[in-house]
N, C-alpha and C positions, 0 to 999 in steps of 0.2 A: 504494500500500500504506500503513496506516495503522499506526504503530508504536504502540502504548501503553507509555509509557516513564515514568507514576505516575497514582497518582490526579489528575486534571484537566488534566493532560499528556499532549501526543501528539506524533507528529512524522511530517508526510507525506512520503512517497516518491515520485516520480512518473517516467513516463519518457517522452519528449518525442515521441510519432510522428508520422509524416507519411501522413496518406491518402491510401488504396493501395497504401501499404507498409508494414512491418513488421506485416502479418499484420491490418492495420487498413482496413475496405472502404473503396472511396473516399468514397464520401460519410460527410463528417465529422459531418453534424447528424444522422443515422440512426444513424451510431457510440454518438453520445450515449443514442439512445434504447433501442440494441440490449443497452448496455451492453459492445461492444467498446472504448469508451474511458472512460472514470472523468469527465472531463469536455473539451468542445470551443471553441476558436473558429471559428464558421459564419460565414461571408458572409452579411451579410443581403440582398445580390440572389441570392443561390441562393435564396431564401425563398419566391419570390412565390406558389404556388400552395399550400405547406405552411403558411403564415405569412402570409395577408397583408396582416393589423393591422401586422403591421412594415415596410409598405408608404406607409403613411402619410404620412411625407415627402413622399416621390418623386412625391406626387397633387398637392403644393402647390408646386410650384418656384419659384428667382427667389426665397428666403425671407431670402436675405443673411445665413442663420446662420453665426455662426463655427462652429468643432468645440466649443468650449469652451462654446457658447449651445444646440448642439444637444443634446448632453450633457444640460444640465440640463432642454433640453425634453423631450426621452425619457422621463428619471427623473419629472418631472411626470405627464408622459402615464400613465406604469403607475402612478402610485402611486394614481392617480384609475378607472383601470379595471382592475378586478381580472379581466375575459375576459384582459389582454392576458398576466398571469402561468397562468391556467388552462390558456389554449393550448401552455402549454409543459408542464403539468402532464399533459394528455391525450396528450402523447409520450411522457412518461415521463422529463422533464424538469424539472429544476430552474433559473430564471433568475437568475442571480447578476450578470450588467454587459451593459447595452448599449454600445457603445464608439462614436463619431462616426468618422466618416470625415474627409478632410481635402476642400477646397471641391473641388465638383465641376467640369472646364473641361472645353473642347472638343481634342482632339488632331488635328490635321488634314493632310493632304499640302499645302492651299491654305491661304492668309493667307486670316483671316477680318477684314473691316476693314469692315463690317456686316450688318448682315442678308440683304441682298440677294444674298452673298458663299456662302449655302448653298443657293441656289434650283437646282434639278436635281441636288443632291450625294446623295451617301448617306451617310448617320451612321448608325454602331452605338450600341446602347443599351440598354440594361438592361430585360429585358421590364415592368417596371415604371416605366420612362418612357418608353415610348410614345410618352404626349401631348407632354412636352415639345419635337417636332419639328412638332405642327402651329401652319399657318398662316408658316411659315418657304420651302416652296417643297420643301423637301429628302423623301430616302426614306428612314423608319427601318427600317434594318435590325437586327433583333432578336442580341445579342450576347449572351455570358455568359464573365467571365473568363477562363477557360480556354481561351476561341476569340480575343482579341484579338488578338495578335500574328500568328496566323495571317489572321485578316480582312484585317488591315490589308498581309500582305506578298501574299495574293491579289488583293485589289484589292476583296474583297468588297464594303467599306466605302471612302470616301475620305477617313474620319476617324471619330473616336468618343468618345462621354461616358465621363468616366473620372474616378477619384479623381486628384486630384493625384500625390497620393504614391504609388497602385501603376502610375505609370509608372517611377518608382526603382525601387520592391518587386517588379514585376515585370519592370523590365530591357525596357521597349517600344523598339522602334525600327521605323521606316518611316514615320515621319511631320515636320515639319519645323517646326509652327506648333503654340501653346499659346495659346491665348484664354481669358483670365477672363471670363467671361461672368454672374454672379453669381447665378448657380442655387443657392450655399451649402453647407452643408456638409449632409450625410446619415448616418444609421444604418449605420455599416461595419459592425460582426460583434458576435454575439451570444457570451458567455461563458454556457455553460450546463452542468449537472450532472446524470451519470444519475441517477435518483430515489432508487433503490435502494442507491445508493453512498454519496449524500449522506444520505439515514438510518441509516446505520451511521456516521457520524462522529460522535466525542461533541460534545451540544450545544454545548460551549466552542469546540471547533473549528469548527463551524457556523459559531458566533457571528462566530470572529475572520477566517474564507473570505470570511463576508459583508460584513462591514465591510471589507474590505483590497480586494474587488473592486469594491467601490460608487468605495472611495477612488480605483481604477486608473482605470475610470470618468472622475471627475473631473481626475485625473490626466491622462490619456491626449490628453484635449479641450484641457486649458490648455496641452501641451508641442505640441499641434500647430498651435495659433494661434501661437506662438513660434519656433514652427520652420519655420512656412509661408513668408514672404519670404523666408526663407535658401533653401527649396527652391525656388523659382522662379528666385532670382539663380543658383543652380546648374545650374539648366537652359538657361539664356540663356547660362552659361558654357560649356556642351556643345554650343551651336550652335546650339541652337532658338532661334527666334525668339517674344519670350512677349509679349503684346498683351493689352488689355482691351477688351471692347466696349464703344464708346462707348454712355453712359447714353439716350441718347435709344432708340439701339435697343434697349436691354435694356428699357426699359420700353414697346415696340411690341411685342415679340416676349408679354411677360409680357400683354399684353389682348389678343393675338389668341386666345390659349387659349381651351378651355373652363372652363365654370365646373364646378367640382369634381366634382359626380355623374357627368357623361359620363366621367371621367377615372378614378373608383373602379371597381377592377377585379370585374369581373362574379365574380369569385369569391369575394369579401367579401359580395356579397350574397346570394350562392349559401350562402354558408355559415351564413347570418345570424347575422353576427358584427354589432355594435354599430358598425358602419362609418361611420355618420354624426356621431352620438356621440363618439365617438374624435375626427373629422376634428375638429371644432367647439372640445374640450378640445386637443386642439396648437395649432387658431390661435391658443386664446386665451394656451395658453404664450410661441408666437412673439412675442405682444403684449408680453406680461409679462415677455419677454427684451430685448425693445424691438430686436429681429433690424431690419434696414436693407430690411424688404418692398418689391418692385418692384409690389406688386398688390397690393389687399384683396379675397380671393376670399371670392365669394361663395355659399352653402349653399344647394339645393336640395331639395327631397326627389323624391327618387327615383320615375319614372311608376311608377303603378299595375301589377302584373305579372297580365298576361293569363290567364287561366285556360286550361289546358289546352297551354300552351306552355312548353317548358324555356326558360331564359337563355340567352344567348349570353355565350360565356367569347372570341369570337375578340377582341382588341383592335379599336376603332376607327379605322379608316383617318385616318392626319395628314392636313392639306388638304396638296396637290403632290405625292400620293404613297402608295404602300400601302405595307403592313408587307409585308417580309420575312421 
């Protein structure tokens, strides 16, 4: 609620809910659009089919960004392609902060002490890395938040890709081993605004949401680079055992890959969103962050598309392994 309280003063009111409850659908980035909530934070791997220019990361791994480098890669990336704010604009959205995630590692029931350490395993992963498991031996089986803890205490999975920190935020347990594997940090959650909400605020208040989110933005990335060794020492204090793959292997693992276009998800192109474009302006951010790259991936353009035939949206099968 927006109080006007004088000329060029206001004061918001806001009240905190949680999706799927208090009368708010689950899904929080439709909320935004539906205007059941004034404005959200979305998980951006909930995204991958609604969004999946905010995908972008997750196609180049192994990029050794911090939270604090990918932040300002982000910010680069949209201020350079105006599709990537449009796409928020044709939900009926407003995007006011990307926020970084913290480095992404492996959680596992088994010590990972190299590569050869996932060959016949099954990892969970975020439909948007996929790729990240081929040429490893392993089977990616397809996760999404909400199902982690449960994968991992079924047996689904015998470990999974995961933010650092939502194994605190989410309170995981069934697994025993933490491997930095230096995949880097990623695009956590989108800060966005119903349309129609955010044009009824007077421009001042615009002004100063805008500014103050950008700031959290930056914010957010610099307290999680700072806060990140405290949270690994804390988790070595709770019993897990926290390891880093040795560099030789993280850089076998990062050229077995494919090179980018196989890895861009068929629905970018489906959508023809500026997919390659976009990928091209992040390396060169990554560059420009001077990020600790395991690979210099390399740009393709995309085969020719057959007339008279739809795309395939299914993911590519990892080598050692299909998708589940």
């Amino acid at each position: 609620m927006v109080q006007r309280l004088s000329p060029g003063a206001a004061r918001l009111d806001w009240k905190t809910v949680t999706p799927g409850k208090d009368g708010v659908p689950p899904d929080a980035f439709g909320a935004a659009s539906s205007g059941d909530a004034d404005f959200v934070l979305a998980h951006v791997v909930h995204l991958q089919q609604r969004m999946p220019l905010l995908q972008v990361a997750f196609q180049a791994p192994f990029s050794g960004a911090s939270a604090a480098q990918m932040a300002r890669v982000m910010a680069g990336v949209f201020d350079q392609v105006p599709e990537m704010r449009q796409s928020f604009l044709r939900r009926n959205q407003v995007l006011l902060a990307l926020v970084a995630s913290g480095e992404y590692i492996l959680a596992t029931k088994f010590p990972v002490t190299g590569l050869a350490s996932l060959k016949g395993r099954k990892i969970g992963v975020p439909p948007a890395a996929v790729g990240w498991i081929e040429g490893t031996g392993a089977t990616a089986v397809l996760a999404e938040p909400r199902g982690y803890a449960k994968g991992l205490a079924t047996g689904a999975y015998d470990g999974l890709f995961v933010a650092a920190s939502d194994i605190v935020d989410m309170k995981l347990t069934g697994f025993a081993h933490v491997t930095r594997v230096g995949m880097g940090a990623m695009p956590g959650f989108a800060i966005a605004y119903n349309k129609q909400q955010w044009e009824s605020l007077p421009g001042n208040v615009r002004d100063a949401l805008s500014s103050a989110f950008r700031a959290y933005q930056d914010r957010m990335g610099d307290n999680r680079v700072r806060s990140e060794d405290k949270l690994f020492e804390a988790l070595a204090e709770s019993g897990l055992k926290v390891a880093v793959l040795p560099a030789e292997d993280r850089k076998l693992w990062a050229s077995r890959l494919p090179d980018i276009p196989a890895q861009l998800p068929a629905a970018i192109r489906k959508s023809q969103q500026p997919a390659e474009a976009v990928m091209r302006i992040y390396l060169d951010e990554l560059t420009r962050q001077k990020t600790d790259m395991m690979r210099q991936w390399r740009i393709v353009s995309p085969p020719a598309k057959k007339s008279g035939k739809a795309q395939d949206d299914t993911p590519a099968e990892p080598a050692g392994g299909k998708v589940q």
